[in-house]
Structure formats: structure tokens, C-alpha cells
N, C-alpha and C positions, 0 to 999 in steps of 0.2 A: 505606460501601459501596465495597466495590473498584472499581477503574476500569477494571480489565476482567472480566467475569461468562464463563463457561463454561455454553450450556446444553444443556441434551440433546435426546432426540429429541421429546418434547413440548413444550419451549421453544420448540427450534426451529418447530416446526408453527405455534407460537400465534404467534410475529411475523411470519412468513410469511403466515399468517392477516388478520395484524392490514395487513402490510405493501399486499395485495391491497385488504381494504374500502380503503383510505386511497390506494390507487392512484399508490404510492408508488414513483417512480422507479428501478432497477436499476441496476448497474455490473456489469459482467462483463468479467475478465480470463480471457486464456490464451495459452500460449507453443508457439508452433510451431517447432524450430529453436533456435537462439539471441535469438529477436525475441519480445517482447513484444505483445500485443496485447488493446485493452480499446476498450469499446463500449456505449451506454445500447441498453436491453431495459426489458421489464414483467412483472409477475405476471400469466399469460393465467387461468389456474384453479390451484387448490391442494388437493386431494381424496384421501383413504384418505391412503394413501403414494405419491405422486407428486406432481409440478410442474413446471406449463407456463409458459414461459417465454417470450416473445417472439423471433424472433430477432435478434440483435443489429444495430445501426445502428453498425457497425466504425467507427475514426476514420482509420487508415489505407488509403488509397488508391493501390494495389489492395490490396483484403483478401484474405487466406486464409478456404477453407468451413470452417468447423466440422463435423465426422466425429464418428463416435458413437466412445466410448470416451475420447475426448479430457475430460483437466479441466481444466473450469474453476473461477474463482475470482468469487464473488458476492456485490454490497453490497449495502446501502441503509441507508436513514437511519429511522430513526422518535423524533419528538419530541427528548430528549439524547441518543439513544444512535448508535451504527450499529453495523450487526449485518454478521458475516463471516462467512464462510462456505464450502468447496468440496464441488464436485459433480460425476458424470463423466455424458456425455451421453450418455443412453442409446438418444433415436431424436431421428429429424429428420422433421417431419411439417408438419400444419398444423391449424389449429383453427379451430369455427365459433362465435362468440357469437351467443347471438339477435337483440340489436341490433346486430353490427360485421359487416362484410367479413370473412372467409377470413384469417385472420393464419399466418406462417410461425411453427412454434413448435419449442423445445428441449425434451424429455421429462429429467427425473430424478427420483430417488426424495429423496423431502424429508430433508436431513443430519440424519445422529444427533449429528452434535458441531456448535455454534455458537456463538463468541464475540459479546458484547456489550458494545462498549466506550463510555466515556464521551465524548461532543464534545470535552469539554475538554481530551483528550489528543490531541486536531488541532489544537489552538493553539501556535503557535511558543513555543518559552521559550528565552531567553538563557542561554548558559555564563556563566557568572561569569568576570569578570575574572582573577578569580586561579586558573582551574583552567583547566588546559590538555588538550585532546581532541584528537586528530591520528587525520584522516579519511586513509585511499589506497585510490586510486582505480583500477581498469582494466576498459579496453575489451573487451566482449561478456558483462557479466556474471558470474555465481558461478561459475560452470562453468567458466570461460574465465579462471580464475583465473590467474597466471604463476608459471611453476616458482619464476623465479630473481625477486627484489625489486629486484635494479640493471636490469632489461629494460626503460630508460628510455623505449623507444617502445611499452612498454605500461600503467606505472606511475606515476601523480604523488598527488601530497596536498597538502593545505589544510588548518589549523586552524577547526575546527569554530567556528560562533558561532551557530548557533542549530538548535532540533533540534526535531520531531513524531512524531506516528505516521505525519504523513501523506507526511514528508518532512525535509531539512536543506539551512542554507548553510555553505558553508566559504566561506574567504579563503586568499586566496594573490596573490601577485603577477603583472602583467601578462605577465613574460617566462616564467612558469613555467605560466601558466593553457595548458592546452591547446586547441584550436580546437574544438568540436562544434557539432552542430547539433540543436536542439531534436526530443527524444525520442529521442537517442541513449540505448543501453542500457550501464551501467556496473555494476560490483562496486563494495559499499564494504565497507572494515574500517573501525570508528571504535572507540578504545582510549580508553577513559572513565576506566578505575581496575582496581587489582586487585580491589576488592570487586563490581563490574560486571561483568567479563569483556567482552571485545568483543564490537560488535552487526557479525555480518556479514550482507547483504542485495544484491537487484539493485534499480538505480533507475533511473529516468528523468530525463537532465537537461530544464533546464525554462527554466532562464535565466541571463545573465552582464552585471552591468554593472560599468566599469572606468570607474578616473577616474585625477587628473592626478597623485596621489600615486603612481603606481605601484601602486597595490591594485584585485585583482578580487576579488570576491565572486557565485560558483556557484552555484545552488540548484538542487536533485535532491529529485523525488516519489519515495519507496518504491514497490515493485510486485512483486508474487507474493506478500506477505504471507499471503492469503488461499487459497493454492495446493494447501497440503499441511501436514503437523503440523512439520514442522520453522520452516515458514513463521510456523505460531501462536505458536510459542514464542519466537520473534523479534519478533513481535509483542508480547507479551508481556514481553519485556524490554524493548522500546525505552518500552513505556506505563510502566512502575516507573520508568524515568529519568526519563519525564517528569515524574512524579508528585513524585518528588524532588528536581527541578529547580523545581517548580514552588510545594513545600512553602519551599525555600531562598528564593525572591524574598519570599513571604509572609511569611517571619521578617525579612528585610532589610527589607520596607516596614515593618515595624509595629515595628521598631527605631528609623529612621529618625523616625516620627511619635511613639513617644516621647522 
């Protein structure tokens, strides 16, 4: 089975479907400006062609309102998989259940495209020793990419040492690591191989520890994957790396044990 599934507009419905009975937790991204922004929600109802949404409990403080027209990008998990998704909001209202309180809710029509990807491509996997990946990095995201690559007060890198769908670390050294602050927004290019092609994406950094050797090691969550079709196919490639990566430790370990 692929490790990442494509499903249509009746796929989609049935995990959506399935997502609701099981009352299963949301993630909703969306980017206003050059800033990121993501927040847990719930399935309110799921019916014909539409879906109600909860509205978001933002993590940043002050939030931006959600406007109709605006897309977003929508998880959740069921059993191995999580299922991805974007949607653009059609109205902002509110909704009655029989047994709840009055809930603020997001209207959209249930996607006709939805990946479904395997957990085990959110598990970290190590570069091998002998293959080298050089991550660069710059501030404000894809978009805000820099003309010139020597624009040293927008650009830095680190060699890659471990990578996900959901995220990666690079290392680099203490004088070169640049200063952020937790859920700063960045650009990455990370250059794998010529048979790979580079994975470019925005991320959120997430944390940095440095020690007495002079080495820091960075960790950055992915974000927007979920956004738009260019987003999917990024996704999409960063899952085949892993897959790859992940097939390569399996031959090392069962070399190793024979």
C-alpha cells in the first residue's frame, strides 16, 4: 500500500464521516499575510455537500478572524492514517446541536481531493552517515524567498540529519545558528540528490539546543502542506523520501543482524 493514498470526493465524505462518529480532533491551518496560523476545531455536522466546522481555538495571541473566501488547510488523524486536506470558507455562522450550547461554526463544501497518509511517515528517520543533504534557510517563508543567495542577513544552512512529513533537524554550528524565536516562519530548500530534486516548503521553527562542542541542532515543523495542490505534491515528495529513508535503515538493520 502506498504511503500516501489520494482520495476523491466520496473518500473524502466517508473519513470525514468516519472522522465526526469518532469525534475526532481537527487541525486547521491558514496564512494571512506572510504569518502562519493553525488552531484545534471539530467536525459540528457533515451532510449532502457541506461541513461544519467548529471555529477555531487559534494558538496565537491576538488571533486574526477567519473571513469567508479565506483557505484553509485541515487534519485529523483516524486510527494509522491522517487525512489532509484544503477548503475555502464559505460562511461564518453558528450552529445548534440538540444536546450542546450554540457553537461558532466554519461552513465549506466537503473536498473533492484528499490525501491519506500513513503515521509512519511522521516518524523521524536519520540521513545516513554517508549522504549528505544541505538544508537553506530564510526568513518570512516561500514567498519571501531572496533574490541574491549571499543576502547573509536573510540566508543560512545546516546539514540535514533527520527528516518527516511532519517536520526536520538540521545542525550547524553555534556562531552560524541564527537567533529565532519559537514559531518563527522560514523558507526551506533541502537538496537530497539529483534523482529527488529539492523539497521546497515553509516551516515553523520549533526549537534549538547547543552544546559545548560548538554544534547546534534546529528543528522546523512543515506547514502549508495542506494549503493548495502545489503543497500536496510536496507533501508527496517529502513522504517518498521518507519511505526511502526508511526502507535503507531496514536493509542496514537486517544486514547488521545477519
Amino acid at each position: 500500500m502506498p504511503i500516501v493514498q489520494q482520495l476523491g470526493l466520496k473518500g473524502s465524505a466517508e473519513a470525514l464521516t468516519e472522522a465526526l462518529r469518532r469525534q475526532t480532533p481537527v487541525f486547521i491551518t491558514f496564512r494571512v499575510g506572510p504569518e502562519w496560523h493553525h488552531g484545534h476545531s471539530r467536525i459540528i455536522q457533515c451532510k449532502d455537500d457541506k461541513l461544519y466546522l467548529a471555529y477555531p481555538d487559534l494558538e496565537k495571541d491576538p488571533a486574526p478572524e477567519l473571513t469567508q473566501k479565506l483557505a484553509i488547510g485541515v487534519s485529523f488523524k483516524i486510527k494509522h492514517h491522517k487525512h489532509v486536506c484544503n477548503v475555502v470558507v464559505e460562511d461564518i455562522g453558528s450552529f445548534k446541536l440538540d444536546d450542546e450550547p450554540e457553537v461558532r461554526t466554519l461552513r465549506v463544501s466537503i473536498p473533492r481531493r484528499m490525501q491519506r497518509i500513513q503515521r509512519r511517515a511522521y516518524q523521524r528517520v536519520e540521513i545516513p552517515k554517508n549522504h549528505s543533504a544541505l538544508a537553506t534557510f530564510w526568513r518570512g517563508g516561500v514567498l519571501a524567498k531572496p533574490a541574491r543567495r549571499h543576502e547573509a542577513d536573510l540566508t543560512w544552512d545546516g546539514w540535514l540529519t533527520n527528516i518527516s512529513v511532519g517536520g526536520l533537524q538540521v545542525r550547524t554550528t553555534n556562531q552560524r545558528a541564527p537567533q529565532m524565536e519559537e514559531g518563527d516562519v522560514v523558507g526551506v530548500r533541502i537538496e537530497l540528490s539529483q534523482e529527488h530534486g529539492p523539497i521546497v516548503a515553509d516551516a515553523l521553527f520549533r526549537r534549538r539546543e547547543s552544546d559545548d562542542r560548538g554544534v547546534t541542532l534546529m528543528g522546523f515543523q512543515f506547514v502549508g502542506l495542506d494549503q493548495h495542490g502545489e503543497g500536496h505534491d510536496t507533501l508527496l515528495h517529502i513522504s517518498k523520501v521518507v519511505r526511502e529513508l526508511q526502507r535503507f535503515q531496514g536493509r542496514r538493520r537486517a544486514d547488521t543482524v545477519a
